[in-house]
TORVEX-978358 format. One record per residue (C-alpha): x negated, z, y; residue in one letter; residue number from 0. Coordinates in nm, 4 decimals. Example, Ala and Ser with C-alpha at 12.3 -4.5 7.8 and 13.67 -1.06 7.14 Angstrom:
<recs>
{c1 -1.2300	c3 0.7800	c2 -0.4500	residuo A	num 0} $
{c1 -1.3670	c3 0.7140	c2 -0.1060	residuo S	num 1} $
</recs>
This chain:
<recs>
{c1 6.1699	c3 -10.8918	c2 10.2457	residuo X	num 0} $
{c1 6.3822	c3 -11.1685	c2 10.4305	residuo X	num 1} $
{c1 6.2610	c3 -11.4787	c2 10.5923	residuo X	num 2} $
{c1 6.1886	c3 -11.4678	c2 10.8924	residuo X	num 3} $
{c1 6.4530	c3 -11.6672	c2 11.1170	residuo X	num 4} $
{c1 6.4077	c3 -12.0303	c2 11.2271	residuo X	num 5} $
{c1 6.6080	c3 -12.1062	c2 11.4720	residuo X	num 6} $
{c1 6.6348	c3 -12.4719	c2 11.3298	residuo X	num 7} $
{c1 6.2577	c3 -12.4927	c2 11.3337	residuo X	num 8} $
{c1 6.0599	c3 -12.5813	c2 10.9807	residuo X	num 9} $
{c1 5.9614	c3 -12.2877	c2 10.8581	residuo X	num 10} $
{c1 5.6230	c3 -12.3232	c2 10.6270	residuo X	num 11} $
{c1 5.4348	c3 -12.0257	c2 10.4725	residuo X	num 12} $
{c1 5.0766	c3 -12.2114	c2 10.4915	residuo X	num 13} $
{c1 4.7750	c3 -12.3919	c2 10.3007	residuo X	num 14} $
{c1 4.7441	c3 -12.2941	c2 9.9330	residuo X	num 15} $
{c1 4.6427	c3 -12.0094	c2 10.0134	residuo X	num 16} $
{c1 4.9255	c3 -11.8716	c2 10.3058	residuo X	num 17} $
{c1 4.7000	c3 -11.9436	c2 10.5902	residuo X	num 18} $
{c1 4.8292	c3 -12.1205	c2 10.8527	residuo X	num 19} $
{c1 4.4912	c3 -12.1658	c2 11.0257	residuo X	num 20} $
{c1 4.1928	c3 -12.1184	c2 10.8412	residuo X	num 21} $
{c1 3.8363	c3 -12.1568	c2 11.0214	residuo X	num 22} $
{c1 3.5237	c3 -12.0998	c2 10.8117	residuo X	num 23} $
{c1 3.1900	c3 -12.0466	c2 10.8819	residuo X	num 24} $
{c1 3.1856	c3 -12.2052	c2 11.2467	residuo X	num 25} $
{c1 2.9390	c3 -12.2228	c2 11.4172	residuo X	num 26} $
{c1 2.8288	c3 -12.4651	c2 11.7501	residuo X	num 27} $
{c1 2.4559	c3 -12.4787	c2 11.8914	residuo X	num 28} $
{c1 2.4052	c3 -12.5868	c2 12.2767	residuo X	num 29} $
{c1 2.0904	c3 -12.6790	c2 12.4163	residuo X	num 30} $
{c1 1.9930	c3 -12.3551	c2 12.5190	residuo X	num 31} $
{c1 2.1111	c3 -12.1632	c2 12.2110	residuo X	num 32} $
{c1 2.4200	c3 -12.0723	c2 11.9458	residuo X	num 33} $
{c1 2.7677	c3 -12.0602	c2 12.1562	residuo X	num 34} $
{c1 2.9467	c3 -11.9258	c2 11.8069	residuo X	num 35} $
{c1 2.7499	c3 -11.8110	c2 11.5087	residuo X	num 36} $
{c1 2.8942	c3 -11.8064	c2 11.1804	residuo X	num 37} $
{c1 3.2848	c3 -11.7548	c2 11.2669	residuo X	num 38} $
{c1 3.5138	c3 -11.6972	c2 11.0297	residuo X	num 39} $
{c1 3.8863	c3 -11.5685	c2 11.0541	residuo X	num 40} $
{c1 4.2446	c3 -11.6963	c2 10.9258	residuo X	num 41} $
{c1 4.6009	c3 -11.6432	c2 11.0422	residuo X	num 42} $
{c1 4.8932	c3 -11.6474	c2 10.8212	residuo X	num 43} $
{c1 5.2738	c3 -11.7778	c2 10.9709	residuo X	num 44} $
{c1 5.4266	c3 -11.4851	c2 11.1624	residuo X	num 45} $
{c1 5.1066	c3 -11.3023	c2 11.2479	residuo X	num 46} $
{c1 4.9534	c3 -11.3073	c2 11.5802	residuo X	num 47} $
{c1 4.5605	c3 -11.2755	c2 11.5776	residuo X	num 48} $
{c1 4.4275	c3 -11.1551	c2 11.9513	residuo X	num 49} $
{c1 4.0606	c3 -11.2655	c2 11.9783	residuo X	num 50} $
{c1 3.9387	c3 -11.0394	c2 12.2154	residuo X	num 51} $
{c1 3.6313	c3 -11.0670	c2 12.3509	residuo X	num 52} $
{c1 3.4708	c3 -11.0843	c2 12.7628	residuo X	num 53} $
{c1 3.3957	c3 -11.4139	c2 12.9443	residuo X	num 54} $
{c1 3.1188	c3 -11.6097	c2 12.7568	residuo X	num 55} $
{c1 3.1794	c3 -11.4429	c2 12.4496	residuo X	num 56} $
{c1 3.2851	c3 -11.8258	c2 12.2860	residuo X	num 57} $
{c1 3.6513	c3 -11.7776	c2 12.2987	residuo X	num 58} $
{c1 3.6723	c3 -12.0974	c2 12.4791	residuo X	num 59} $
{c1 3.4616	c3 -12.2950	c2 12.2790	residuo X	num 60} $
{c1 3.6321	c3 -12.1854	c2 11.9705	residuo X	num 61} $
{c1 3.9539	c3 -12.3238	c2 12.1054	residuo X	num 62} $
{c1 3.7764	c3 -12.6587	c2 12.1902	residuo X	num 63} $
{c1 3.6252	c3 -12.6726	c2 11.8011	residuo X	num 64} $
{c1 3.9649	c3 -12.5806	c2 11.6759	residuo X	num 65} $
{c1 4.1787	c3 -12.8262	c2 11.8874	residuo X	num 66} $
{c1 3.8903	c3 -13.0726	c2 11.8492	residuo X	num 67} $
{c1 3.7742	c3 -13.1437	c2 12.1932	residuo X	num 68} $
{c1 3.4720	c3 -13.0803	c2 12.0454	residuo X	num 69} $
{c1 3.3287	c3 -13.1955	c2 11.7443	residuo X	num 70} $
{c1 3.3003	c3 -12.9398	c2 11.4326	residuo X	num 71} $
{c1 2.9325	c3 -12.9531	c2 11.3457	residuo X	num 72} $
{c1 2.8733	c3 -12.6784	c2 11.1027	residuo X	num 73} $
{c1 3.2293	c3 -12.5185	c2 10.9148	residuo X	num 74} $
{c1 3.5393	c3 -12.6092	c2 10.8512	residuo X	num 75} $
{c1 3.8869	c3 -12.5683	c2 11.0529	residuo X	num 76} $
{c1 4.1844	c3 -12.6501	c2 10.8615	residuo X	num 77} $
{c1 4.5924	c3 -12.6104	c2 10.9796	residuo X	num 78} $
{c1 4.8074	c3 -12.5863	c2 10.7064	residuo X	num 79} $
{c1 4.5744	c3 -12.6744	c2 10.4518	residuo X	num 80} $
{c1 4.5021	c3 -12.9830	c2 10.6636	residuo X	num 81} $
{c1 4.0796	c3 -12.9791	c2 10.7371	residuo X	num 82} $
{c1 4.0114	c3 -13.1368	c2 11.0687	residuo X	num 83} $
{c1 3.7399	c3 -13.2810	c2 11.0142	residuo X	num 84} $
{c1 3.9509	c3 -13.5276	c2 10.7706	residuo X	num 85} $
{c1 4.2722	c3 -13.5174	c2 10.8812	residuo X	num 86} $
{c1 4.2662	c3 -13.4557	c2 11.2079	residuo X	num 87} $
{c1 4.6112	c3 -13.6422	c2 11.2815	residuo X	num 88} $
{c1 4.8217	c3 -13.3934	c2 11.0409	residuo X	num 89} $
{c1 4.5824	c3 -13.0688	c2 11.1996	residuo X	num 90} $
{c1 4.6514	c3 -13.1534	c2 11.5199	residuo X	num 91} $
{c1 5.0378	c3 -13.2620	c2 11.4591	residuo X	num 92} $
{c1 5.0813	c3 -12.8801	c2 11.3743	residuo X	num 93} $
{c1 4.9224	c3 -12.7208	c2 11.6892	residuo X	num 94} $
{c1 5.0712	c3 -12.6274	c2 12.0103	residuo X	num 95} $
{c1 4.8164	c3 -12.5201	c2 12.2711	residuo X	num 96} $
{c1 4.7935	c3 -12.3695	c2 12.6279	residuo X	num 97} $
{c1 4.4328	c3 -12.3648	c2 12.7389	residuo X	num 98} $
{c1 4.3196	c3 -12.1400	c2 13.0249	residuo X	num 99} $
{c1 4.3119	c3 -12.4089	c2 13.3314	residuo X	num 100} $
{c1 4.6267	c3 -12.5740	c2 13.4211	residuo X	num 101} $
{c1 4.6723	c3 -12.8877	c2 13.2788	residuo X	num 102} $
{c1 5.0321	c3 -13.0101	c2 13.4441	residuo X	num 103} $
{c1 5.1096	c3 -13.2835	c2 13.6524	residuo X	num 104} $
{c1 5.1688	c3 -13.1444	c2 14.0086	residuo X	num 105} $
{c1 5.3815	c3 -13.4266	c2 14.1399	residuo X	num 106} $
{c1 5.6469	c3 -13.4251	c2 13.8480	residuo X	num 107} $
{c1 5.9408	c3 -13.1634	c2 13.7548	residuo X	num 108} $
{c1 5.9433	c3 -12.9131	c2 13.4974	residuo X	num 109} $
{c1 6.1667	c3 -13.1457	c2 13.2911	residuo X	num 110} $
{c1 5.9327	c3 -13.4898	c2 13.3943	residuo X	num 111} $
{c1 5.6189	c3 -13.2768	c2 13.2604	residuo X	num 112} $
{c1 5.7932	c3 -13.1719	c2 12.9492	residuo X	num 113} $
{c1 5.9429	c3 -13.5201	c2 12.8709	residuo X	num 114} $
{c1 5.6126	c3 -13.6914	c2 12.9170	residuo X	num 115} $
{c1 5.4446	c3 -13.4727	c2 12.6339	residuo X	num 116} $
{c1 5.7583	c3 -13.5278	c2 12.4435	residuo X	num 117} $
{c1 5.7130	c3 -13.8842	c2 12.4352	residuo X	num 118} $
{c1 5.3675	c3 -13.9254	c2 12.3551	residuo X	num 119} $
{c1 5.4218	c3 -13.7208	c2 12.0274	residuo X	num 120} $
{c1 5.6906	c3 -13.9893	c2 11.9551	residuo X	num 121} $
{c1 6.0464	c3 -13.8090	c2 12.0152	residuo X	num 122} $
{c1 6.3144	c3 -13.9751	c2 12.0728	residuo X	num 123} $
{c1 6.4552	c3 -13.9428	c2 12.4825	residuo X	num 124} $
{c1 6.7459	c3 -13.7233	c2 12.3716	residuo X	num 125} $
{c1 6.5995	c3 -13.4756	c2 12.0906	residuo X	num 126} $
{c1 6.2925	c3 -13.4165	c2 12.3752	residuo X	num 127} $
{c1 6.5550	c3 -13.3194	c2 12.6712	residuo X	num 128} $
{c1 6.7417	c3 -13.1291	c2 12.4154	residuo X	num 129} $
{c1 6.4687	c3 -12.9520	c2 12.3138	residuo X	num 130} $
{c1 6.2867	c3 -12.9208	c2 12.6561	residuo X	num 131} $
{c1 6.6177	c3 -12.7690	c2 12.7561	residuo X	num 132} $
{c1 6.6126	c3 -12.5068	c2 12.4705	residuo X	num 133} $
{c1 6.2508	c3 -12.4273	c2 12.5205	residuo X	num 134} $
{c1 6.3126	c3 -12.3357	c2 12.9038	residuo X	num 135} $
{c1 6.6546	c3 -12.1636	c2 12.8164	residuo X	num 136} $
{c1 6.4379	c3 -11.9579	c2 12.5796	residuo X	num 137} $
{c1 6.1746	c3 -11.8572	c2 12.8951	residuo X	num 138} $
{c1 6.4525	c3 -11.8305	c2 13.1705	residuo X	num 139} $
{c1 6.3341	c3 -12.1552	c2 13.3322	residuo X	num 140} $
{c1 6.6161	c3 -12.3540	c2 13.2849	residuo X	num 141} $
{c1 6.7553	c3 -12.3671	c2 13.6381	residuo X	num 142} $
{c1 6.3995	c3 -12.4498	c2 13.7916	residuo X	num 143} $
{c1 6.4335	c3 -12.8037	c2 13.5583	residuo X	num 144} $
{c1 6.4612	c3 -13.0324	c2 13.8027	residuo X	num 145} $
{c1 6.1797	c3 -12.8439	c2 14.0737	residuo X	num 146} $
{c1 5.8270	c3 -13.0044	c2 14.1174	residuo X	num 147} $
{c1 5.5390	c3 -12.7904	c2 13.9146	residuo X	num 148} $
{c1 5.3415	c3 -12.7669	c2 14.2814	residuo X	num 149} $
{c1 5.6662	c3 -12.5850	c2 14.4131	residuo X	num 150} $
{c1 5.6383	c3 -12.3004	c2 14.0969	residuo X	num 151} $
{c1 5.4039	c3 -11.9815	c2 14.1336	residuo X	num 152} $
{c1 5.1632	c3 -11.9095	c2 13.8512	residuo X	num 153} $
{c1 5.3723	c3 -11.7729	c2 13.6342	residuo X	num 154} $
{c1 5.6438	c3 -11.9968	c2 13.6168	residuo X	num 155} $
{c1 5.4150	c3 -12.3152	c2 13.5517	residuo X	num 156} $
{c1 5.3026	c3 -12.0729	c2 13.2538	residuo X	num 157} $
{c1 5.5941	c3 -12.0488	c2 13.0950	residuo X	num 158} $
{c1 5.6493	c3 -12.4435	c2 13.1418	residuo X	num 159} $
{c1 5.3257	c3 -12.4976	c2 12.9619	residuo X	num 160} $
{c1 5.3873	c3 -12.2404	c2 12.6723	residuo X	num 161} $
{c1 5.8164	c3 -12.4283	c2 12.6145	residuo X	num 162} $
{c1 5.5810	c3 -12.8132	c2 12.6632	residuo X	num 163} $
{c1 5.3542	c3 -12.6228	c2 12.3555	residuo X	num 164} $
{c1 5.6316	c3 -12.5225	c2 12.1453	residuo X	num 165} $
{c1 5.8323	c3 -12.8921	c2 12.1996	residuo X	num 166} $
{c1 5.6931	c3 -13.0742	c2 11.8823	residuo X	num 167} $
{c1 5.8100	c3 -12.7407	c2 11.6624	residuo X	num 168} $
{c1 5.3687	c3 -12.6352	c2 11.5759	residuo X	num 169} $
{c1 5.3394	c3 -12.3960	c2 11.2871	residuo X	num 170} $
{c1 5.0554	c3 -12.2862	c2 11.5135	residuo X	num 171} $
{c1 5.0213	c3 -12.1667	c2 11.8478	residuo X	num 172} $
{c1 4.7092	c3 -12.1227	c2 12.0607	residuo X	num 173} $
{c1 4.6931	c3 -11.9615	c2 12.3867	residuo X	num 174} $
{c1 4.3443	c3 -11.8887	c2 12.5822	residuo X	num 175} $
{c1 4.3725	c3 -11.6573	c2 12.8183	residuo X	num 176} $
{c1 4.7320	c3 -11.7389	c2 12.9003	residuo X	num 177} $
{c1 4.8064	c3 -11.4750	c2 13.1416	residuo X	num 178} $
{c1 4.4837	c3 -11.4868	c2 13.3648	residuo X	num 179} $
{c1 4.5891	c3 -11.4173	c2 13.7421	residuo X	num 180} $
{c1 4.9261	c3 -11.3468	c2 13.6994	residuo X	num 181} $
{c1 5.0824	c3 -11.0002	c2 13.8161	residuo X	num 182} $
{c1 5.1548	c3 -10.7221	c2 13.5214	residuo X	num 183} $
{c1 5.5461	c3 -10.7967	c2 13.4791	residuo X	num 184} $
{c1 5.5076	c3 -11.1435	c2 13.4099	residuo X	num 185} $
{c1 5.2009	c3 -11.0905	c2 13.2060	residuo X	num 186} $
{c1 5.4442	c3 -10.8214	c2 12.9914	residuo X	num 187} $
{c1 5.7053	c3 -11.0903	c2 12.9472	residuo X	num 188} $
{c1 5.5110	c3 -11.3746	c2 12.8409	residuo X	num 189} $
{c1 5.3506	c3 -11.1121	c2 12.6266	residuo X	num 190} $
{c1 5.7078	c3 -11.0736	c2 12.4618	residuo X	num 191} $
{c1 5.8300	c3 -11.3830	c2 12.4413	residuo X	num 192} $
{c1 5.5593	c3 -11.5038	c2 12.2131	residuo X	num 193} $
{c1 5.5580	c3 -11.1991	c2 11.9769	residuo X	num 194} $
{c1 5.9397	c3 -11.2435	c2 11.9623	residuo X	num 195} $
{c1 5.8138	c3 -11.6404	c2 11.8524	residuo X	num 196} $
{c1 5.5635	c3 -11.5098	c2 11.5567	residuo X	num 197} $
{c1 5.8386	c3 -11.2491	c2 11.4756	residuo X	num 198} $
{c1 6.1659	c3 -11.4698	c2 11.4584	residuo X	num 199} $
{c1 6.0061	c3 -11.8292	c2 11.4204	residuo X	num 200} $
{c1 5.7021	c3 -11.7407	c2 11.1899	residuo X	num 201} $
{c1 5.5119	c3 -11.9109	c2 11.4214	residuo X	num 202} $
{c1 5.1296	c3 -11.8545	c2 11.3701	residuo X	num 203} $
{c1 4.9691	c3 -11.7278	c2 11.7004	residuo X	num 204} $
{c1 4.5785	c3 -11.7339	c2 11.7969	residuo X	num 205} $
{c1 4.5633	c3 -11.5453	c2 12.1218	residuo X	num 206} $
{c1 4.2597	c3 -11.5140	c2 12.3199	residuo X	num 207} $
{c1 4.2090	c3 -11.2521	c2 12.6270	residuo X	num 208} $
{c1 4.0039	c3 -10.9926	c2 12.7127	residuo X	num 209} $
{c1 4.2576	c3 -10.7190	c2 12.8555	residuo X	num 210} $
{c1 4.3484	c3 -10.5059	c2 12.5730	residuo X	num 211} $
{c1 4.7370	c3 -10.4152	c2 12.6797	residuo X	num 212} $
{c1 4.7946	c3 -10.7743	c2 12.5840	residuo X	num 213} $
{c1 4.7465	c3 -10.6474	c2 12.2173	residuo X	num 214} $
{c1 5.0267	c3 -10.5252	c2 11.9822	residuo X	num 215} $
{c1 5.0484	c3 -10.2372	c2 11.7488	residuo X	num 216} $
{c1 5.0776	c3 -10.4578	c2 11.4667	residuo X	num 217} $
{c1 4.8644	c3 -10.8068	c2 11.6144	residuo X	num 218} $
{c1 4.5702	c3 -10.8553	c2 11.4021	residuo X	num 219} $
{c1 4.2244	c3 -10.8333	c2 11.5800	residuo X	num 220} $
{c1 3.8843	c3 -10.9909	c2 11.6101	residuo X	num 221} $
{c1 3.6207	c3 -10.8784	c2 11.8396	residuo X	num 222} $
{c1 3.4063	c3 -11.1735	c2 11.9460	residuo X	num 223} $
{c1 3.1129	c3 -11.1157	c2 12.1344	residuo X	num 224} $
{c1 2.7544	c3 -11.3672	c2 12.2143	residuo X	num 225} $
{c1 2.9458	c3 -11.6203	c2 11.9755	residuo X	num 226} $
{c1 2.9397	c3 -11.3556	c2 11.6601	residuo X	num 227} $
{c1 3.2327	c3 -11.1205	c2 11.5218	residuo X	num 228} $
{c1 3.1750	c3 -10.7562	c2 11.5832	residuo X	num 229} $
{c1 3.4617	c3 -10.6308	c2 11.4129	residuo X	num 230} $
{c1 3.8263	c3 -10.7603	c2 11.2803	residuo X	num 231} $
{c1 4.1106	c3 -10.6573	c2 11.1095	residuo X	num 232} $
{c1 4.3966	c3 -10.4224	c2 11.2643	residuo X	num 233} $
{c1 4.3507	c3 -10.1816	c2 11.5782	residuo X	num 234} $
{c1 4.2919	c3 -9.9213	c2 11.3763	residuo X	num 235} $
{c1 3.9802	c3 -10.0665	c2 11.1741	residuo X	num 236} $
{c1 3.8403	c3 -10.1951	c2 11.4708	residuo X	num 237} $
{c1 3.8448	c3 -9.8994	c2 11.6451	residuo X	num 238} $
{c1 3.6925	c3 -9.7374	c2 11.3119	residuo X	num 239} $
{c1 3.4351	c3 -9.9988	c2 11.3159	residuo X	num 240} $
{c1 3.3297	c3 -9.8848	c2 11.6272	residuo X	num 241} $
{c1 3.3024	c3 -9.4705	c2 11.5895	residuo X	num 242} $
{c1 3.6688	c3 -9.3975	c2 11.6617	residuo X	num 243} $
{c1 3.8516	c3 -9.3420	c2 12.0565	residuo X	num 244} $
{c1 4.1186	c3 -9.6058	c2 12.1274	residuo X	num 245} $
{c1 4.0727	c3 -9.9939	c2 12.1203	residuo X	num 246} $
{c1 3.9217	c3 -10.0036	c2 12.4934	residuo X	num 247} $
{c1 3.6900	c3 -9.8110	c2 12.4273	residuo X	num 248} $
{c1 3.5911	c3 -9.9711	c2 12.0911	residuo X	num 249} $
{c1 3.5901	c3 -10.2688	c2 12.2646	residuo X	num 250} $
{c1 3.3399	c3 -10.1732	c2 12.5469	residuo X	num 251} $
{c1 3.1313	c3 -10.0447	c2 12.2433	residuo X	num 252} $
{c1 3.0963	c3 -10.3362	c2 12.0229	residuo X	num 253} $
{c1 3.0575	c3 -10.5250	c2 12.3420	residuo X	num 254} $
{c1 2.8118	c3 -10.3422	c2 12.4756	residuo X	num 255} $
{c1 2.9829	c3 -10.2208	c2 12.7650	residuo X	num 256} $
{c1 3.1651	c3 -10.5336	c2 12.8720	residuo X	num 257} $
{c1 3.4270	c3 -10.5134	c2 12.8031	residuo X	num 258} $
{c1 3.6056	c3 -10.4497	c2 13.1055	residuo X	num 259} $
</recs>
C-alpha cells in the first residue's frame, strides 16, 4: 500500500507502537462522582476515531484531560509516544484542537487571528502567512482574509478555527463537537474536508459529536456514555454490540435512549 500523501507536511506513522494518540485507563472523579471511568482508546495516523456519545456523556472532559486543561489524575495520555504527564511540551507540540465554544478574537481578521496563533508557536512572520494562506485556500476562505471574525457567520469562523488548528502541521487533530449549530451543507463540508485531511495528510483525527451522519463508513467508533465506553470498534461491531439495526439505533440503545 502507498503512503499516504503529504502535501509537504511531516508525515509520522506513531509511538512504538503506530498510535498516534494513545489514552489508557483514564479516568477523572468530580465532587459529586466519576466524569470518565476507566477510558481507554488509541488512534493510529490516517484514521479518524468519532467519539460519539450525548451531552454529559464526558466527551468534553476527555478533550480537557487530553489537551491538558485539566490535570491527568488516574491514566496515561501520550501523542506520539510522547506521555503528557512528562512531556507535555512535545504532546502538546503535536496537537491541533478546535473545542466546542468559540475561542477567536472578534475584533481581528481571519488572517490577524491566524497570525497571532502562528506566532506564539514560534513561526517565523512569512512561513505563518504562507501557511495561513494555504490553510484557508484549502477551506475556500481565502478571499474573506482580510474580514473581521464578528463580520463571519458560524460556519465560516469554523473553518478559520479548524486552518488556525492545522497551522503548526499536528500529527493529531481534535475537534469537539465542531459542527454544533451550523446548517446541514456546511456541516457536510467540514465533514469532508477533514476526512480528505486523515485520508491525504495521515493526519490522526479524534472527533467528538453526537449526530451520527457525521460518521464515515470506514471512521472508527467509540460509544461513550456516564463517562464509560459502551462499545468501540467499526460501525459494524458497534452496531453488533448492541443487537443489530443501524448505528442510530445502536446508539440510542447503548445509551439508553439518548441518543438523539
Amino acid at each position: 500500500m502507498s503512503e499516504p500523501a503529504t502535501n509537504g507536511r511531516d508525515f509520522d506513522r506513531g509511538g512504538d507502537d503506530g498510535a498516534v494518540l494513545e489514552v489508557s485507563a483514564l479516568s477523572y472523579e468530580y465532587p459529586g462522582g466519576f466524569a470518565l471511568k476507566d477510558v481507554s482508546l488509541r488512534v493510529a495516523a490516517g484514521e479518524i476515531l468519532v467519539l460519539l456519545g450525548p451531552n454529559g456523556a464526558g466527551k468534553t472532559t476527555l478533550f480537557s484531560l487530553i489537551t491538558r486543561l485539566y490535570d491527568t489524575r488516574q491514566g496515561s495520555v501520550a501523542v506520539l509516544g510522547h506521555e503528557l504527564r512528562h512531556e507535555p511540551g512535545q504532546a502538546l507540540a503535536a496537537m491541533g484542537v478546535v473545542f466546542q465554544q468559540p475561542t477567536l478574537d472578534l475584533d481581528l481578521s481571519v488572517m490577524q487571528n491566524l497570525l497571532y496563533h502562528a506566532a506564539l508557536h514560534g513561526m517565523a512572520p512569512s512561513v505563518a502567512r504562507q501557511r495561513a494562506g494555504d490553510e484557508l485556500a484549502r477551506l475556500d476562505m481565502a478571499e474573506r482574509s482580510g474580514e473581521k471574525v464578528r463580520r463571519l457567520n458560524g460556519g465560516h469562523r469554523r473553518r478559520v478555527e479548524i486552518a488556525r488548528a492545522l497551522l503548526h502541521r499536528p500529527r493529531m487533530l481534535l475537534l469537539d463537537e465542531p459542527t454544533v449549530g451550523l446548517d446541514v451543507p456546511t456541516r457536510q463540508a467540514i465533514v469532508a474536508h477533514v476526512h480528505a485531511l486523515a485520508r491525504e495528510d495521515g493526519i490522526a483525527v479524534l472527533w467528538a459529536t453526537h449526530l451520527i451522519d457525521e460518521v464515515a463508513e470506514d471512521d472508527s467508533v467509540v460509544v461513550l456514555h456516564q463517562g464509560t465506553i459502551r462499545a468501540a470498534g467499526s460501525s459494524e461491531s458497534v452496531i453488533a454490540a448492541a443487537g443489530g439495526g443501524d448505528l442510530l439505533d445502536a446508539f440510542s440503545r447503548l445509551t439508553n435512549g439518548n441518543g438523539s
